[in-house]
KOLSETOR-559507 format. One line per 5 residues: their letters; for each residue z, x, y of N, C-alpha, C. Coordinates in Angstrom, 1 decimal, m for minus. Last residue first. Layout:
residues N
A = Z:X:Y:Z:X:Y:Z:X:Y ~ ...;
//
This chain:
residues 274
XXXXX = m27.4:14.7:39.8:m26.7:15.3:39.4:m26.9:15.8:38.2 ~ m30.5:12.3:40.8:m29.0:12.7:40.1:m28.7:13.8:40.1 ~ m32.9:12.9:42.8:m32.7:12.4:41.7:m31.2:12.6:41.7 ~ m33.7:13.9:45.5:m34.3:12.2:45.3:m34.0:11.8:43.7 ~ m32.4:15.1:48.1:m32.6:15.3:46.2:m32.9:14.2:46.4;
XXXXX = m31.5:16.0:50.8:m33.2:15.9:50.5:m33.3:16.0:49.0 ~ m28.4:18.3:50.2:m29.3:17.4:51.1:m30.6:17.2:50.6 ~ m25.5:18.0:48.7:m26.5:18.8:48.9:m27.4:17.7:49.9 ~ m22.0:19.3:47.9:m23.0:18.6:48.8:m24.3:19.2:48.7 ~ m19.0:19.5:46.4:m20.3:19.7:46.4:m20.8:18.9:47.4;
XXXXX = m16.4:18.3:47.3:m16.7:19.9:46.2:m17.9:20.3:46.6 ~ m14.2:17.2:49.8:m15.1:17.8:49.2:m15.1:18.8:48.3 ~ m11.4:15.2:49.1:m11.8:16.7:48.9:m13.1:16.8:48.6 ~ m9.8:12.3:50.1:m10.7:13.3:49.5:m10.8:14.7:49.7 ~ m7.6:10.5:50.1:m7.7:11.5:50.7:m8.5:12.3:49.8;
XXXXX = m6.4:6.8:51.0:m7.7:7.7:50.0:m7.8:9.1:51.0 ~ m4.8:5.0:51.8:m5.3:5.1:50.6:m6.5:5.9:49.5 ~ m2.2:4.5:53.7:m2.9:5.4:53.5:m3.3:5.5:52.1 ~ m1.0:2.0:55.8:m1.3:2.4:54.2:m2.5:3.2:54.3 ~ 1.2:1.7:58.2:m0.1:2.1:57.7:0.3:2.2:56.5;
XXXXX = 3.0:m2.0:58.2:2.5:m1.2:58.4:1.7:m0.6:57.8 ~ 2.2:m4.5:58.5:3.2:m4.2:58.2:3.8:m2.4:58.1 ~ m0.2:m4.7:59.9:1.1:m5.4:60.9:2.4:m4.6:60.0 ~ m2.0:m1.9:59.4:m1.4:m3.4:58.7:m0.1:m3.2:59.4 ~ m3.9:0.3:59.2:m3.3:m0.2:60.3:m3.0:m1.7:60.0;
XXXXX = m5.4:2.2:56.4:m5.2:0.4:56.9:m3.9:0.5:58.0 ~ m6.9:5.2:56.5:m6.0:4.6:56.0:m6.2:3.4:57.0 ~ m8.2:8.3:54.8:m8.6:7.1:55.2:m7.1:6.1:55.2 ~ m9.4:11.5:54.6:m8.0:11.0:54.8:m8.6:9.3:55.2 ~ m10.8:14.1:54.4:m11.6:13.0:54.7:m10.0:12.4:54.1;
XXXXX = m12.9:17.6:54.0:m11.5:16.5:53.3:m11.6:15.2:54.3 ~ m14.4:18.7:55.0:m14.4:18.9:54.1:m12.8:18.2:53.4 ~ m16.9:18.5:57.8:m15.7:18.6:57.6:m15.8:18.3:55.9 ~ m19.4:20.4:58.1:m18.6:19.3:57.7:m17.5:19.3:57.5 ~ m22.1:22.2:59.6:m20.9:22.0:59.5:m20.2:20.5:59.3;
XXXXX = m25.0:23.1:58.2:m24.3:22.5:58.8:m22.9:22.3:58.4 ~ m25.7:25.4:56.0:m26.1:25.3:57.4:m25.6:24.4:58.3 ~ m24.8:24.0:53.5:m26.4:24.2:53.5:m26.5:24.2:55.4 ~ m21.9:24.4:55.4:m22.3:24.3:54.3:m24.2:23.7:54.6 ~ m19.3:25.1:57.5:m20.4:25.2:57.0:m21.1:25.4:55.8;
XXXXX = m16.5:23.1:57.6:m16.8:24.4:56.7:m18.3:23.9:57.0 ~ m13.2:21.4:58.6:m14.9:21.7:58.9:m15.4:23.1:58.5 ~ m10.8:20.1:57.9:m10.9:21.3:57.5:m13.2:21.4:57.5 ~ m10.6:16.6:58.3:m10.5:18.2:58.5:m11.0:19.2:57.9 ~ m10.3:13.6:60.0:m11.7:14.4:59.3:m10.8:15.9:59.3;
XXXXX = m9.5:9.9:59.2:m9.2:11.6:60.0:m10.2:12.4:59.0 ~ m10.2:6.7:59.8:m10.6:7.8:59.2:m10.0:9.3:59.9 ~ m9.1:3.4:59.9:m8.9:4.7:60.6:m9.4:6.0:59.5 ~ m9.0:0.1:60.8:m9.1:1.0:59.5:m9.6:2.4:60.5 ~ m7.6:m3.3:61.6:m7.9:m1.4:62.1:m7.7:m0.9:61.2;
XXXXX = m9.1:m5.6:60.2:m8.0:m5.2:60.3:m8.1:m4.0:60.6 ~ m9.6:m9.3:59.2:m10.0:m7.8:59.5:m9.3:m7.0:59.9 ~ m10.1:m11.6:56.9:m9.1:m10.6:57.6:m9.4:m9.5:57.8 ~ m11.6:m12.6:55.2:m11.5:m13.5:56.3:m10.5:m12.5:57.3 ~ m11.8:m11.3:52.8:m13.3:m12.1:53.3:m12.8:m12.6:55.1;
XXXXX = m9.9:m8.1:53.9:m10.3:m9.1:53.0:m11.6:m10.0:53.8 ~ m10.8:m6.3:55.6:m9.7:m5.8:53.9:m10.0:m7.1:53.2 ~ m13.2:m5.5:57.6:m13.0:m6.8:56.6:m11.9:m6.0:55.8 ~ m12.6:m3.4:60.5:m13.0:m3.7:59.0:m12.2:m4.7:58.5 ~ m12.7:m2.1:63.5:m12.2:m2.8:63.0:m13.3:m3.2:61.7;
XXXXX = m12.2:1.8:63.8:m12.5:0.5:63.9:m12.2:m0.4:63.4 ~ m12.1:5.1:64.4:m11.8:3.7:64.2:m12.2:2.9:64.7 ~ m12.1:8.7:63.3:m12.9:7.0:63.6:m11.9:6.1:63.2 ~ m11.0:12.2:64.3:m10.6:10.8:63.7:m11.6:9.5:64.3 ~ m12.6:14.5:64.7:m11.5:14.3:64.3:m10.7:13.2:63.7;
XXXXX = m15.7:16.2:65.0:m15.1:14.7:65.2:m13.7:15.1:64.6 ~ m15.6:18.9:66.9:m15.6:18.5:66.1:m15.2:16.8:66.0 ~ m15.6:20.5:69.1:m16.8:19.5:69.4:m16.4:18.9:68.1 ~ m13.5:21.8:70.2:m14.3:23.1:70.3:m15.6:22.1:69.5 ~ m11.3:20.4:71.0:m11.9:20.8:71.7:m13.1:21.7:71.5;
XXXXX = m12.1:17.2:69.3:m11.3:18.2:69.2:m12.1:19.2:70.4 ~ m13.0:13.8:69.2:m13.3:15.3:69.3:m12.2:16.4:69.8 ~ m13.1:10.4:68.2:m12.1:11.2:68.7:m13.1:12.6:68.4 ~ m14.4:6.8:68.1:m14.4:8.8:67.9:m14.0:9.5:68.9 ~ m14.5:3.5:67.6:m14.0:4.6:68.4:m13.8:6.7:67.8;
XXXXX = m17.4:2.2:66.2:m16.4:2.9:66.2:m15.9:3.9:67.6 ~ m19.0:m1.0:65.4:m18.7:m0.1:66.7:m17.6:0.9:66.2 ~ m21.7:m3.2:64.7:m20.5:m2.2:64.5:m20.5:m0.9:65.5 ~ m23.4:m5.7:64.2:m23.3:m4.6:65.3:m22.2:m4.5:64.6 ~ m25.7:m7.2:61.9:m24.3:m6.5:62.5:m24.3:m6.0:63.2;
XXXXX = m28.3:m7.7:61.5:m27.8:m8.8:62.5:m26.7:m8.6:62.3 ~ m29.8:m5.2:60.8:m29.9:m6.6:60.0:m29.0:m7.3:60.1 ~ m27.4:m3.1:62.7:m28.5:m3.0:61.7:m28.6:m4.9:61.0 ~ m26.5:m0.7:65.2:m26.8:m2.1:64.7:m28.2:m2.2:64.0 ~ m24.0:0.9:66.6:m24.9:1.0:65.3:m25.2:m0.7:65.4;
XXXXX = m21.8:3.2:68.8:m22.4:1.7:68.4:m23.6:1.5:67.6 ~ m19.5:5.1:69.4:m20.5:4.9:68.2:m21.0:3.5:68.5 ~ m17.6:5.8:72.0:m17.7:5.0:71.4:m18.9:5.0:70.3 ~ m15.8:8.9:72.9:m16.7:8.1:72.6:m17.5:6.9:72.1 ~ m13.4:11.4:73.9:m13.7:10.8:73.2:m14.9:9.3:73.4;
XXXXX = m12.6:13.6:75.8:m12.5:13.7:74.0:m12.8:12.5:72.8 ~ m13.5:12.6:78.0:m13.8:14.2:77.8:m13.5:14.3:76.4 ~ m14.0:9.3:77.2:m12.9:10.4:78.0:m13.6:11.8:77.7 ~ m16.3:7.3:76.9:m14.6:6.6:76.7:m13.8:7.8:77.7 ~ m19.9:6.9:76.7:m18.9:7.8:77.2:m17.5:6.6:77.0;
XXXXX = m21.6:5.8:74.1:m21.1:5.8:75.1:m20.0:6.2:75.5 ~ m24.4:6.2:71.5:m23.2:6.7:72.1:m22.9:5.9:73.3 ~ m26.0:4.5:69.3:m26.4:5.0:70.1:m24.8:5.4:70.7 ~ m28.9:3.5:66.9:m27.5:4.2:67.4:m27.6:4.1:68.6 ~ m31.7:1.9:66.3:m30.2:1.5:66.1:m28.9:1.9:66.1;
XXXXX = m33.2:4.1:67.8:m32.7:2.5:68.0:m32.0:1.6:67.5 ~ m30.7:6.5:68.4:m31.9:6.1:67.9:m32.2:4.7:68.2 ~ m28.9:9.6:68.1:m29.4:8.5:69.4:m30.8:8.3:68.1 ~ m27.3:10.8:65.4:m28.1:11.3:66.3:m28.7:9.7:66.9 ~ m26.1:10.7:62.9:m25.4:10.0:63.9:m25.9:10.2:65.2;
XXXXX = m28.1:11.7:61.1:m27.8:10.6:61.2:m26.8:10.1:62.4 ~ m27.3:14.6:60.9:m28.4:14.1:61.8:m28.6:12.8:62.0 ~ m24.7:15.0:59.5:m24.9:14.5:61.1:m26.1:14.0:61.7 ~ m23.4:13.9:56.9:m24.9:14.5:57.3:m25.0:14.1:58.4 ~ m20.9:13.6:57.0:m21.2:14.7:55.8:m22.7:15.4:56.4;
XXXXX = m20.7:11.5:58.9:m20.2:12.9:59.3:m20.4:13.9:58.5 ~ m21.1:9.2:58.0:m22.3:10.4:58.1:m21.7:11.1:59.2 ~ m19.3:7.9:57.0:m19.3:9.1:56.2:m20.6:9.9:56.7 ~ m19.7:5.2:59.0:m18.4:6.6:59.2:m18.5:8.1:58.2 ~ m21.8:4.6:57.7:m21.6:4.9:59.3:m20.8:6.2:59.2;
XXXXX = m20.6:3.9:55.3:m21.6:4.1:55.4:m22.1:5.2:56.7 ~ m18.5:1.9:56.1:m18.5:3.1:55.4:m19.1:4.2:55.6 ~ m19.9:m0.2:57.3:m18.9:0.9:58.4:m18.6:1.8:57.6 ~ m21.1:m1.0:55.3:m22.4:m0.4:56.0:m21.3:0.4:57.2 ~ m18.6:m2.3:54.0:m19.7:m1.3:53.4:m20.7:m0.7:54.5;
XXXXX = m18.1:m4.1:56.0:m17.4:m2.8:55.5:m18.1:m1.7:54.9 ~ m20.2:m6.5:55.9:m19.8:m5.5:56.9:m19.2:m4.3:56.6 ~ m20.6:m6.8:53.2:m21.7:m5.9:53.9:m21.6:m5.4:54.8 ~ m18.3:m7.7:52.8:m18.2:m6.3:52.2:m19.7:m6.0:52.9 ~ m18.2:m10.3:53.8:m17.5:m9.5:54.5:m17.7:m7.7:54.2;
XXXXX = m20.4:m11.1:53.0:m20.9:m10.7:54.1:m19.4:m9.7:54.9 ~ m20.3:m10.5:49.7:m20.3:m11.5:50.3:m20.4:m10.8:51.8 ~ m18.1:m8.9:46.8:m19.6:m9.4:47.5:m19.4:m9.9:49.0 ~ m16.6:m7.8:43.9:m16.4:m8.5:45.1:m17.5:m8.1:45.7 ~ m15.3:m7.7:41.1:m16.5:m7.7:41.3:m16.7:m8.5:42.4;
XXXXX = m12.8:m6.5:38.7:m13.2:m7.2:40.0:m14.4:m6.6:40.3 ~ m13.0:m5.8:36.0:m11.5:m6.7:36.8:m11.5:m7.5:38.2 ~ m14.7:m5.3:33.4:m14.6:m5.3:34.7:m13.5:m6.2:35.2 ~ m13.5:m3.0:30.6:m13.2:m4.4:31.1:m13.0:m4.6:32.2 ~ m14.1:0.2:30.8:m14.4:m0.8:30.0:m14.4:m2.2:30.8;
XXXXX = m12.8:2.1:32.4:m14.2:2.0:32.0:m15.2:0.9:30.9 ~ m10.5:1.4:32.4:m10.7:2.7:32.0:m12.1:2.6:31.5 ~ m11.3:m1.3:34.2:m10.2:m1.0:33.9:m10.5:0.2:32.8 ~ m13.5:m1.4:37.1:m13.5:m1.6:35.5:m12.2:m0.7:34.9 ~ m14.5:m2.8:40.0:m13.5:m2.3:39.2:m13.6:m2.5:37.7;
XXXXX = m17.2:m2.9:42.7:m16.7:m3.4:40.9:m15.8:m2.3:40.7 ~ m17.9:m4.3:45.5:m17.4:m3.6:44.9:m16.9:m3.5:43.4 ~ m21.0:m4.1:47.8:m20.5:m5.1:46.9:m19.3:m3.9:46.3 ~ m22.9:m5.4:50.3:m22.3:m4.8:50.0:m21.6:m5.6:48.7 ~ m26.9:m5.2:50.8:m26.2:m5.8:50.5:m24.5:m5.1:50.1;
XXXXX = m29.0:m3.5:52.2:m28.5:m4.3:53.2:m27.2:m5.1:52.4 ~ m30.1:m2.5:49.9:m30.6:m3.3:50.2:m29.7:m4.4:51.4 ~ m26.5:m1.6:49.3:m28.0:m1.5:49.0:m28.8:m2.7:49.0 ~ m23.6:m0.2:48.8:m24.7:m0.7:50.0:m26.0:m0.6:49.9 ~ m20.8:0.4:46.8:m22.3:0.7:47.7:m22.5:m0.6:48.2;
XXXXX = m18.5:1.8:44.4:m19.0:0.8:45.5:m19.9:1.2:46.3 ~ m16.9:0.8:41.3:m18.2:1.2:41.8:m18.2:0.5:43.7 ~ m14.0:2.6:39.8:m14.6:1.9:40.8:m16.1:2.5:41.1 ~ m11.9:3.0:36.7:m13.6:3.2:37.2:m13.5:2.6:38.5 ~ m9.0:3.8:35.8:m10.0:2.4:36.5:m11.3:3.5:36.6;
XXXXX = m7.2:5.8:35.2:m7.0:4.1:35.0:m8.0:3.1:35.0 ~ m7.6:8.2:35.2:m7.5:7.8:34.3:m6.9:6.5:34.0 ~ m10.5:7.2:37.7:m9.1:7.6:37.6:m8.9:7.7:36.2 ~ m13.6:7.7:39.6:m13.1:7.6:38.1:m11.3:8.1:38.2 ~ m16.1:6.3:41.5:m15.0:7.3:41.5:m14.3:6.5:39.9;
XXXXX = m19.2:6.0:43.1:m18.4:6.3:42.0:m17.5:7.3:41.9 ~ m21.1:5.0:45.5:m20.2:5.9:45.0:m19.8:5.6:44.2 ~ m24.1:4.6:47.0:m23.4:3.7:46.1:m22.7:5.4:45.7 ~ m25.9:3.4:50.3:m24.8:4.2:49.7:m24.6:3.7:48.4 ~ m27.7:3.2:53.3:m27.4:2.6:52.0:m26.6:4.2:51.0;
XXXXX = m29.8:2.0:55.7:m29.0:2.6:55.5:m28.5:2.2:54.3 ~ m34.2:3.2:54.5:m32.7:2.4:55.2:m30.8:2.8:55.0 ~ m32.3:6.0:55.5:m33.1:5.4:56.2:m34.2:4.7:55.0 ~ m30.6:7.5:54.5:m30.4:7.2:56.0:m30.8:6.2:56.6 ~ m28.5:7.1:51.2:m30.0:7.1:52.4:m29.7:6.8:53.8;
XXXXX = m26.7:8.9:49.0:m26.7:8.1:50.8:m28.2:8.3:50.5 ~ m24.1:8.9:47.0:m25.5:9.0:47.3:m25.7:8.1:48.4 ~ m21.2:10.4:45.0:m21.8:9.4:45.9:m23.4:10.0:46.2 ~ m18.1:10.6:42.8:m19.6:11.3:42.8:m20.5:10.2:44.0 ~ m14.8:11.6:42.1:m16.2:10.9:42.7:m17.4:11.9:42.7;
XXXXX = m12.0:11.5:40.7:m13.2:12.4:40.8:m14.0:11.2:41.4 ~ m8.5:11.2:41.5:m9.6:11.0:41.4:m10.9:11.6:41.9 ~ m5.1:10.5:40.8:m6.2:11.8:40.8:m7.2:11.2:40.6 ~ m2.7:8.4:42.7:m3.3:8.9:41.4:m4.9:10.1:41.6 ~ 0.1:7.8:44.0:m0.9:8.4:44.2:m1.4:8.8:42.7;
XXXXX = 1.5:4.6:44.1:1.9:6.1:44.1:0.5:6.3:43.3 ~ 2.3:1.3:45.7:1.8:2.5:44.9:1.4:4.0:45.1 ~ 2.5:0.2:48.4:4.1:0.0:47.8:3.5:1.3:46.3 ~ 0.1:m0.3:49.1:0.9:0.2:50.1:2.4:0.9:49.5 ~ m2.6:0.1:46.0:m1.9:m0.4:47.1:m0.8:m0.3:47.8;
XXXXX = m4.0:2.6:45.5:m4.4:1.1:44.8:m3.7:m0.2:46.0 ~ m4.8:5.6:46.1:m3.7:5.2:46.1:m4.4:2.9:46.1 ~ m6.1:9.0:45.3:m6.4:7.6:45.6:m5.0:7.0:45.6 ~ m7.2:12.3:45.9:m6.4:11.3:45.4:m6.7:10.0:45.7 ~ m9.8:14.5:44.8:m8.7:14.0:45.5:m7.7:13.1:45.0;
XXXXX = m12.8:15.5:44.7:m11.9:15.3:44.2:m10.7:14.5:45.2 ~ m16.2:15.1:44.9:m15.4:15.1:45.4:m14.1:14.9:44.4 ~ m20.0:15.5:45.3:m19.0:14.7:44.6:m17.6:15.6:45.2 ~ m23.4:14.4:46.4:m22.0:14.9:46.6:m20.9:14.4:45.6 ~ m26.8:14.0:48.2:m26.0:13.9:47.0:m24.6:14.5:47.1;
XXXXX = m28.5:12.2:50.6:m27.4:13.2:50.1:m27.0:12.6:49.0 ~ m31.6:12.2:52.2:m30.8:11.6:51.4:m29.7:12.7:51.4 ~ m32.4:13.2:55.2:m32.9:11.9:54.2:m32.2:11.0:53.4 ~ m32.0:14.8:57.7:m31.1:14.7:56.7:m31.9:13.2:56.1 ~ m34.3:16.6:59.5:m33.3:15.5:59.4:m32.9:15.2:58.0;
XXXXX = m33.9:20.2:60.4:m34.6:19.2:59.7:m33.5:18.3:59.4 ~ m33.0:22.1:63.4:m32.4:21.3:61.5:m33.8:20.4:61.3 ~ m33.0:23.6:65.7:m34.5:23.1:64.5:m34.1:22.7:63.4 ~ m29.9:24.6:66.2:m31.7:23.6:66.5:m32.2:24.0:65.5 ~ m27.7:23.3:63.5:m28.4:24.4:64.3:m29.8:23.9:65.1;
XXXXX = m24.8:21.7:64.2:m26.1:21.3:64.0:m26.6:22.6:64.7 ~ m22.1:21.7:65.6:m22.2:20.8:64.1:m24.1:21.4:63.5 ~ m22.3:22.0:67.8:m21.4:22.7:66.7:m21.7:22.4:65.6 ~ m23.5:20.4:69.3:m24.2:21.4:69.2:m23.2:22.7:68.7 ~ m22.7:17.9:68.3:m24.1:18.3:68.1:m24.1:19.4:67.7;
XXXXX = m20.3:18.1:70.2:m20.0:17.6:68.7:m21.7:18.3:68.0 ~ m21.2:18.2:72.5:m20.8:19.1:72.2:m20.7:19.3:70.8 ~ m22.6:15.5:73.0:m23.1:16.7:73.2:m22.0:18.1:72.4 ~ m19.9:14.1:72.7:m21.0:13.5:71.5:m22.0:15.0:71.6 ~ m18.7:15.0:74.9:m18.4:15.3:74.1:m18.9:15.1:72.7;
XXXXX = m20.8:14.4:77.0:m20.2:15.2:76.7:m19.3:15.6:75.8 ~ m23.1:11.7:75.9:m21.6:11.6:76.6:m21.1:13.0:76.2 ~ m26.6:12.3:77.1:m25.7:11.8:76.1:m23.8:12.3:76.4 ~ m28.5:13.6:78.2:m28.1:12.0:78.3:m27.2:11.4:78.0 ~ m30.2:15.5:76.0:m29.4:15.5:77.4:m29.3:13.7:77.5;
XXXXX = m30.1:16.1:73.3:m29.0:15.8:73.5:m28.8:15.3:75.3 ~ m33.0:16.5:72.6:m32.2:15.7:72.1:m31.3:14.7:72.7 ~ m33.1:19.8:72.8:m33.6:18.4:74.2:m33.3:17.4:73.7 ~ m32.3:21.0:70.6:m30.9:20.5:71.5:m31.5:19.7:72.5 ~ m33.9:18.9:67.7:m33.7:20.3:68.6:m32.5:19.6:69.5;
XXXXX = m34.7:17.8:64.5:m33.7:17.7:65.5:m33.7:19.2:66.9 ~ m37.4:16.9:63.5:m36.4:18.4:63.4:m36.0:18.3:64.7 ~ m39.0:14.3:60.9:m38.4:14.9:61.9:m37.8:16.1:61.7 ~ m40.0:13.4:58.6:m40.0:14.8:58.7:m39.7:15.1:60.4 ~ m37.9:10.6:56.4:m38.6:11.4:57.7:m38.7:12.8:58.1;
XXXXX = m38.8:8.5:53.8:m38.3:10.4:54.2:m39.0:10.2:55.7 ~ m36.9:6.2:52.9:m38.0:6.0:53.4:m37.7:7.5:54.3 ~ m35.9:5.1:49.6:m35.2:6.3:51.1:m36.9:6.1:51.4 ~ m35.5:3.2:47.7:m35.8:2.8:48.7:m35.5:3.9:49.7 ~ m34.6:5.0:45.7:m36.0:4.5:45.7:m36.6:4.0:47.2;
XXXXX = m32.1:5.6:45.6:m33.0:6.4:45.8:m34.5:6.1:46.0 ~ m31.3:3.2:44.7:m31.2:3.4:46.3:m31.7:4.5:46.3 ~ m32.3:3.2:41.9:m32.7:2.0:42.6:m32.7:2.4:44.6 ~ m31.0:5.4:41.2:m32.0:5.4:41.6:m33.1:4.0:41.9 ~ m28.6:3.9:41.0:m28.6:5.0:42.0:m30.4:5.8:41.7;
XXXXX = m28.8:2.0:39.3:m28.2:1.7:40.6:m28.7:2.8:41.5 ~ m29.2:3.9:36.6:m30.4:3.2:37.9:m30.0:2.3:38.6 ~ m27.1:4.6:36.4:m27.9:5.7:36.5:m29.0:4.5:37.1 ~ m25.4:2.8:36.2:m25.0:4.0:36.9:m26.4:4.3:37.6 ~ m26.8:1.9:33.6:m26.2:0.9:34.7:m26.0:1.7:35.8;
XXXXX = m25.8:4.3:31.7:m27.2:3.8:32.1:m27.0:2.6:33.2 ~ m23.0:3.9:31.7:m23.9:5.2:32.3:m25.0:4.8:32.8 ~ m22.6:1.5:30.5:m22.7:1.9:32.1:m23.1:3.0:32.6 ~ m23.5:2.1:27.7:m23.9:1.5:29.0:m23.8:1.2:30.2 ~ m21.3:4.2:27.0:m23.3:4.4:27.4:m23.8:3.9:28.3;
XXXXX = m19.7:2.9:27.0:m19.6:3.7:28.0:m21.1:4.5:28.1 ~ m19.8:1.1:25.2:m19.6:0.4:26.8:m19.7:1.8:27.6 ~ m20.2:2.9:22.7:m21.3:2.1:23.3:m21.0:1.6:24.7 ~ m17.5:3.9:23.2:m18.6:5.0:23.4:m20.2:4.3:23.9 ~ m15.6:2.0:22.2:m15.5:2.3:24.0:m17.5:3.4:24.1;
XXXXX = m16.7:1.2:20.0:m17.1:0.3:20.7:m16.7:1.0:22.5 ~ m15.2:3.7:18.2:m17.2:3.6:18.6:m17.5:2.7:19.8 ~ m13.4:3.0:18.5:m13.7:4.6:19.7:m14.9:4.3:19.4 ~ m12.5:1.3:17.4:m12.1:1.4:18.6:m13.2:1.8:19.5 ~ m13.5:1.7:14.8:m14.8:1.0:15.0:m14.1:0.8:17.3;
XXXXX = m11.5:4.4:14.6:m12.8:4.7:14.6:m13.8:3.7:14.9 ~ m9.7:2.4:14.6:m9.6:3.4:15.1:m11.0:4.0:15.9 ~ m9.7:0.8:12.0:m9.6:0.5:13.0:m9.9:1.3:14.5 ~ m9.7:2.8:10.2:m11.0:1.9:10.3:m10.8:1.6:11.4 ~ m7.0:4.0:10.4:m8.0:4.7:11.0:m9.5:4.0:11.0;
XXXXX = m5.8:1.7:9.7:m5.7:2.1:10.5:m6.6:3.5:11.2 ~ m6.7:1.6:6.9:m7.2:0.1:7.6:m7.2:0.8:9.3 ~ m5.4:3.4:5.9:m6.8:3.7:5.5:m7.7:3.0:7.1 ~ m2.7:3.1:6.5:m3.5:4.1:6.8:m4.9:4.5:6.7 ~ m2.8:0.5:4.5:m2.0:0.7:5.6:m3.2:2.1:6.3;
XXXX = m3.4:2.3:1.6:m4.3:1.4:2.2:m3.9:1.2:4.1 ~ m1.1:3.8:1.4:m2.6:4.7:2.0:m3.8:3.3:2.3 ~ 0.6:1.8:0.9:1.0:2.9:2.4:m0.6:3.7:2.5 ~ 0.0:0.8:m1.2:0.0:0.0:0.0:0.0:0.9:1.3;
//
């Protein structure tokens, strides 16, 4: 009875770990053409940013440029990147370890990242103008799968706010554009497929962004000052980024700080995966 017992229990075991291996195929593959779905739609520009660019523009947005950016960059298309850090789930929870991996187009605008805990999977992006976010509990059983016009707003301020990895994107255009606030600081205004979004930016004295805010959906009907800090700025393929990235909710009750990344990798102009 005791080797049968043991027999049943490693059958069991083994049809376990086959069934996590097939769910975990298939979201690989689910992964993997989400993210060449938004690599599909990058529409390349061979623009090359110079400093005549910049005259017009609010002295400190100027100075941010022309630390950040060498003349004659070529414009930033797509980006690839992955990251380590921590995450944190909610205000009263304790910090867990997480890897990511993300992808941007500039143009249109659009994103989808993946991060992995030893608890959860999260998927979240911006594609096709649309925002959405999925939770899958250690990669198996989805838990949430949220939509709707509030996450297209948040998602596309994500979106905004992280092209600080690839500056040429936050360059005057017709749907950007700057205005002067103080010698250290500037307003961001962006408008895309009938959102305007706005961030307040902060600069340090020698041009770096330092901290974005604004207001963001937490939930479908509640919005709420969401705040980015940016440090430790390292040149990389030639431009300068900051290389950690701190995000947290300004709640009545108070802040909740829930995500502090670490850049690892970055690269610019890949039209495939990792």
């Amino acid at each position: 009875m005791k080797h049968q017992r043991t027999w049943l229990l490693a059958l069991l075991a083994s049809g376990v770990a086959l069934i996590v291996a097939v769910v975990q195929r298939r979201n690989n593959r689910q992964w993997t053409k989400q993210v060449r779905k938004l690599l599909a739609l990058a529409q390349p520009s061979n623009g090359v940013f110079n400093y005549d660019q910049l005259v017009g523009l609010p002295e400190p947005v100027q100075r941010y440029f022309r630390h950040v950016l060498p003349d004659q960059h070529p414009y930033i298309n797509t980006v690839r990147l992955t990251h380590g850090g921590r995450f944190r789930t909610g205000p009263k929870k304790g910090w867990i370890a997480i890897k990511g991996e993300q992808y941007f187009t500039t143009n249109p605008p659009g994103f989808i990242w993946q991060g992995r805990t030893a608890l959860f999977t999260a998927i979240d992006k911006h594609i096709a103008g649309r925002g959405n976010l999925t939770v899958s509990l250690a990669s198996l059983a989805e838990v949430v799968n949220i939509g709707g016009s509030a996450f297209d707003q948040g998602e596309l301020l994500r979106w905004l706010g992280e092209s600080v990895w690839f500056p040429t994107n936050l360059l005057p255009s017709e749907r950007l554009s700057w205005s002067l606030v103080d010698e250290h600081t500037s307003e961001l205004h962006y408008q895309y497929d009938g959102l305007s979004l706005h961030y307040l930016v902060s600069f340090n004295d020698i041009g770096e962004i330092i901290r974005l805010e604004t207001k963001r959906y937490i939930a479908e009907s509640q919005l709420e000052t969401w705040v980015g800090e940016l440090f430790d700025y390292q040149t990389i393929n030639g431009v300068k980024v900051p290389t950690r990235i701190q995000a947290t909710w300004k709640l009545p009750e108070g802040d909740y700080t829930y995500a502090n990344f670490r850049l690892k990798r970055i690269e610019y102009n890949h039209y495939q995966l990792f």
